[in-house]
N, C-alpha and C positions, 0 to 999 in steps of 0.2 A: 499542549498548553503548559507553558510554568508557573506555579505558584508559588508567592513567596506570603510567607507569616511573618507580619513585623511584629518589631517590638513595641509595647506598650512604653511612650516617651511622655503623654499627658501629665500632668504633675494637679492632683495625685495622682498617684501611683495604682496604675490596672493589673491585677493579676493574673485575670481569666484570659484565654487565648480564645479563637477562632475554630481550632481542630485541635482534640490531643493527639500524640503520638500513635496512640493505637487506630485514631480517625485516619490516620495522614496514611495509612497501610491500609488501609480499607478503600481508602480513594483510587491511589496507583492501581490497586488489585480492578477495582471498579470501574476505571478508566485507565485502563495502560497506556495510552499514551502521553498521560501526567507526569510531570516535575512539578516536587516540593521541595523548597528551599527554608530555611529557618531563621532569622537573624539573632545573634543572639542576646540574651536579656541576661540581668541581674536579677529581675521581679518576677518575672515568670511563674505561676504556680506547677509548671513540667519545667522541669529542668533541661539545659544545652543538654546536656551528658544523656535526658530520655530518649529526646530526640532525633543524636545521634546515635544512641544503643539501637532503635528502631529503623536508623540507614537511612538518616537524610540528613543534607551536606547542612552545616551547622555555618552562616560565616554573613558578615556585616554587610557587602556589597549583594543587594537585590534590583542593579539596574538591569540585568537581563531577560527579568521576568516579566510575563505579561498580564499576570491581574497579582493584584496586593489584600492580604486579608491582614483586618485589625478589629480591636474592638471601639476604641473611643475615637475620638477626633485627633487627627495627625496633628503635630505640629508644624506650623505652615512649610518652616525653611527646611522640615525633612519629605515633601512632598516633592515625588519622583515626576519632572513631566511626561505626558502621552501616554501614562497609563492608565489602568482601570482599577480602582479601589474600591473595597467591599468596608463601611463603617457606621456606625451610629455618626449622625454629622451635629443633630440636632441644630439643625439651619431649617428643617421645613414649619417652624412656627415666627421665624423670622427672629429667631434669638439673636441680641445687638452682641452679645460678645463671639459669637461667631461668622459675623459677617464677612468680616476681612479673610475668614477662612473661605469661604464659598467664592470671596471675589481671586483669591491667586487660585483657587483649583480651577477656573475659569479660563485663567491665563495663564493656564501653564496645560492647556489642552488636555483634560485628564475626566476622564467619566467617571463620576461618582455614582455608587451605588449604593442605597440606604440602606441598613436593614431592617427602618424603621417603619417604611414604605411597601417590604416585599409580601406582596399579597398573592393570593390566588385567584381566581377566574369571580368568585361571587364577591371578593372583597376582604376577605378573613385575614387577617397575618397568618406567613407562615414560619417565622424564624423572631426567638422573643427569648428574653432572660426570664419573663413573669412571673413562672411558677417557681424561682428560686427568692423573688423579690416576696411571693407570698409569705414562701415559708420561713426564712427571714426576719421577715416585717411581725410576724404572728409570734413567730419566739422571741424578738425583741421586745413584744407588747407583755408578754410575763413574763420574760427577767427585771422590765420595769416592776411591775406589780410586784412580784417578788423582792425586787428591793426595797418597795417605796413599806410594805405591810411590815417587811422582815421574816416575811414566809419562809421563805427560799431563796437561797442564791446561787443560780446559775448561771454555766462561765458563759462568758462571750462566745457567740457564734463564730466568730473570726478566729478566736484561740481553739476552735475543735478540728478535727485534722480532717473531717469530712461530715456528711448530713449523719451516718451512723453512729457518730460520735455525738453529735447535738441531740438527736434523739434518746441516746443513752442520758445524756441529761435531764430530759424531760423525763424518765424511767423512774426519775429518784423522786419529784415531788407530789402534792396535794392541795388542790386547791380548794379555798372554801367557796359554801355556794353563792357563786357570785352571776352574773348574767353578763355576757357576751356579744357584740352585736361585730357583721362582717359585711359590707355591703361590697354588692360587687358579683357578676357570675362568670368572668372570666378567668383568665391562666392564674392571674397573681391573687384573686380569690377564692380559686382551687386550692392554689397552693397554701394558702390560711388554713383552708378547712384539713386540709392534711394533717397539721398539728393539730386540731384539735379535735379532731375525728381519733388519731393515735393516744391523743390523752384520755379517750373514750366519754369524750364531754357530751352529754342528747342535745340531738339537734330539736328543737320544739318551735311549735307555731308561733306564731304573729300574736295571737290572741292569749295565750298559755301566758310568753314572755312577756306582756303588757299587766295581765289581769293575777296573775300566780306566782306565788312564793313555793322557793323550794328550797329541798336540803342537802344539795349538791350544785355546781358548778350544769351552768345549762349556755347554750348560744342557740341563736339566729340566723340564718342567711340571709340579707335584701336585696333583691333586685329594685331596679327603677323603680316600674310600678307600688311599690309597698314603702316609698317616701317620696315621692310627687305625684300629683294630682293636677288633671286639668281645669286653667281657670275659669274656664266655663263651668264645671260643673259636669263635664260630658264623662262618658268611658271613657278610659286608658290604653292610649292605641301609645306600643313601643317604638313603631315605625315612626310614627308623629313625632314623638318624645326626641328620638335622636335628632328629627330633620326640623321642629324647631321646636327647642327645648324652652325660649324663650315663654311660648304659649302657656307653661307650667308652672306652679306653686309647690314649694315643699312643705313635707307634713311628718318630718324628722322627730321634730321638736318634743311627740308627744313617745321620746324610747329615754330625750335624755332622765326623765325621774327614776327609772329603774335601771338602768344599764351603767356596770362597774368600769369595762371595757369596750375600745370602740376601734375597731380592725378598720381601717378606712383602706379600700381595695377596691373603688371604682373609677373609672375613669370618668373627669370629669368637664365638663363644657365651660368655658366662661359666662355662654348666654344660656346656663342653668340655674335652678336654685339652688345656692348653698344648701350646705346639711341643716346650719345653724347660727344664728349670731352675735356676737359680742354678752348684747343683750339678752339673749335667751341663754346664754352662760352664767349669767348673772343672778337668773331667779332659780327653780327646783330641779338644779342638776347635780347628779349624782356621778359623773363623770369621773373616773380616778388617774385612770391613763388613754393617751388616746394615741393609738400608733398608726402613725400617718402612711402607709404603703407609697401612697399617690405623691405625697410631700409639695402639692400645689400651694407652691406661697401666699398666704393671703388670698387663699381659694376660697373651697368651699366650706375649708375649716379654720375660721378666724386664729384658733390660737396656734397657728402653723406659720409664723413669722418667719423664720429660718429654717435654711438643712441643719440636721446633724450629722455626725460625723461618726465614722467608723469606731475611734479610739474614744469620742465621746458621742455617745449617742440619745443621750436625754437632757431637756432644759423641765423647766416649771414654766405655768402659764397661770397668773395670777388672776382671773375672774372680773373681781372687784377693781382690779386697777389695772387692766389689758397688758400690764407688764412681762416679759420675761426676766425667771428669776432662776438661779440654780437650781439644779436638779434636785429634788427629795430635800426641801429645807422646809415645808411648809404643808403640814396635811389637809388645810383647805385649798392647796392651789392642785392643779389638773397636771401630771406627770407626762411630757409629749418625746414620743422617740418618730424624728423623722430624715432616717438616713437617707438620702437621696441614689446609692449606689450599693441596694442591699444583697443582692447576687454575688458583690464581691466579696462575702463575708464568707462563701462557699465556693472558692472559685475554680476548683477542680470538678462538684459535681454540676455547677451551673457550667463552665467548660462544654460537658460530656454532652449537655441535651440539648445547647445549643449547636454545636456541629452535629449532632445526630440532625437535626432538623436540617440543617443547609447540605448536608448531603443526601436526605431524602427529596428534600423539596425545590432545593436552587439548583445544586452542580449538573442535574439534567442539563437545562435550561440555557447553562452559563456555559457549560464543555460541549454538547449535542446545539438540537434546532430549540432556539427559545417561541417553538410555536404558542404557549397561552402569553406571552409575549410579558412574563413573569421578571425578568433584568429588564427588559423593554420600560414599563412600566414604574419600575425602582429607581430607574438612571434619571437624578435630579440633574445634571449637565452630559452634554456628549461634544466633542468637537468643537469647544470652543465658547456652546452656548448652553443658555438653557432648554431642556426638553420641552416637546407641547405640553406637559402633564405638568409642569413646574413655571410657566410664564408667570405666575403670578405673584412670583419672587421677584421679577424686574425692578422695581424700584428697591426693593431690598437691597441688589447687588449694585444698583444703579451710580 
């Protein structure tokens, strides 16, 4: 099999690759009868020059290869027909600005392969940026704080040459005792609690953080269960909750009087209840920054009207008048960082764990027999059409 790593051509601009250099020697070794191929890039966070110092052919034509690794969504007219593409598409929620992508990868006889999708045998993902969007999103939400108080200021995530280097940041400050809340118990809520586990912040109860003052910096962790409630009145079945979330009430509302910061790192439904709204922003919230990991528009957190952006990463959100206002002009408005593409502020060590995962968990599958039927299962098109596991895009591409 040959594989080629393209270049990142989305505009903005992706850094993060597929495989580093040292992955791409791990693979050969792993599978010898592999060809990697590189295209090469300007943006890149490994450079042409690593690449080829590691002994693989550096060079712009990748028509002879037969599966394509990328991270974002191609651009249409650089899309190779009859091949097999490994990419984030974000077409399987029926996104309208990528439709016409889904419709020429159609027509131009090419099996997509999500890695949005790629699960294992009980359903889990097994290939994710998460845990760097955690840790990220967690240190963007106290460099907010830090600048909105004047505490502290630390540099940009994206200005550090790696996670060693942003943690050394985090080395230098102190935070007063303020209370924390991280909802969420997956990769990109892990990865939250990483910083602030490293900051040696205590982790305390449900009841502690609701009913107690203290004199140091404290957090929380929530899962589901500990801010929705069923409307019955019944027990808290999580299984229920995912399969229909509709049936639930949120019960958020009673963290915003005490909570400074709000790590928002769950994933979230449409037919769920919001954290919180408009309105209950309005009356005894004590909210200071709220760093949106999830960055669902007009989700579940009202004052998430837009992404932000790597180079600018915080607006104000006005309360009183639902407004957004510039960042840090107003100490009663609410400080919101919500970059939508936080992984790539690290894009070497998110890089590293994402091809560590797709050569533990995919390249079986994809190079050998895909018996848990793991590519099977991810291929939102194959030959022309769409899979049984995706028919329900038809009018989408229709």
């Amino acid at each position: 099999m040959k594989i080629g790593i393209i270049r990142e051509d989305k505009v903005p601009v992706d850094r993060r690759v597929p495989f580093t250099p040292e992955q791409c020697q791990e693979i050969i070794t792993q599978f010898p009868n592999t060809e990697i191929i590189v295209q090469p890039s300007l943006v890149r966070c490994f450079k042409d020059v690593e690449y080829a110092s590691a002994g693989f052919a550096v060079r712009e034509d990748l028509s002879d290869c037969d599966v394509l690794f990328g991270v974002k969504e191609v651009p249409k007219e650089n899309l190779l027909p009859h091949k097999t593409y490994f990419f984030f598409s974000h077409t399987i929620k029926k996104q309208p600005y990528n439709r016409t992508l889904l419709q020429t990868i159609l027509r131009k006889n090419i099996q997509l392969v999500d890695y949005e999708v790629l699960t294992d045998t009980t359903g889990a993902r097994i290939v994710a940026f998460g845990r760097y969007a955690g840790l990220v999103g967690a240190y963007n939400g106290l460099l907010a704080f830090g600048k909105r108080t004047k505490a502290f200021n630390l540099k940009p995530a994206h200005a550090c040459f790696d996670l060693n280097e942003m943690l050394g940041e985090l080395a230098e400050i102190e935070l007063p005792p303020i209370k924390l809340i991280i909802t969420g118990g997956g990769r990109v809520a892990s990865g939250a609690m990483e910083i602030l586990d490293y900051l040696k912040i205590p982790q305390v109860t449900v009841s502690e953080f609701l009913t107690q003052e203290f004199d140091k910096a404290v957090y929380i962790q929530l899962n589901p269960e500990e801010y929705n409630q069923p409307k019955d009145g019944g027990e808290f079945d999580l299984l229920e909750f995912y399969k229909n979330p509709e049936n639930f009430t949120g019960n958020f509302t009673r963290f915003l009087p005490v909570c400074d910061i709000l790590i928002a790192s769950a994933y979230w439904s449409p037919q769920a209840p919001v954290l919180f709204t408009v309105e209950d922003m309005k009356q005894n919230c004590k909210l200071q920054v709220i760093a949106d990991i999830t960055c669902d528009i007009e989700g579940s957190i009202p004052s998430t009207k837009r992404p932000s952006t790597i180079d600018d990463p915080l607006y104000d959100y006005n309360p009183q008048t639902e407004a957004l206002e510039p960042a840090l002009n107003n100490a009663q408005n609410i400080t919101v960082m919500a970059v939508d593409n936080l992984p790539c502020e690290l894009p070497r060590n998110a890089s590293e764990d994402f091809g560590n995962d797709l050569i533990k968990n995919v390249l079986p599958s994809l190079i050998g027999e895909d018996a848990d039927k793991i590519i099977e299962r991810a291929s939102i098109t194959k030959k022309g059409k769409l899979t049984p596991y995706f028919t329900y895009l038809k009018d989408y591409v229709s």
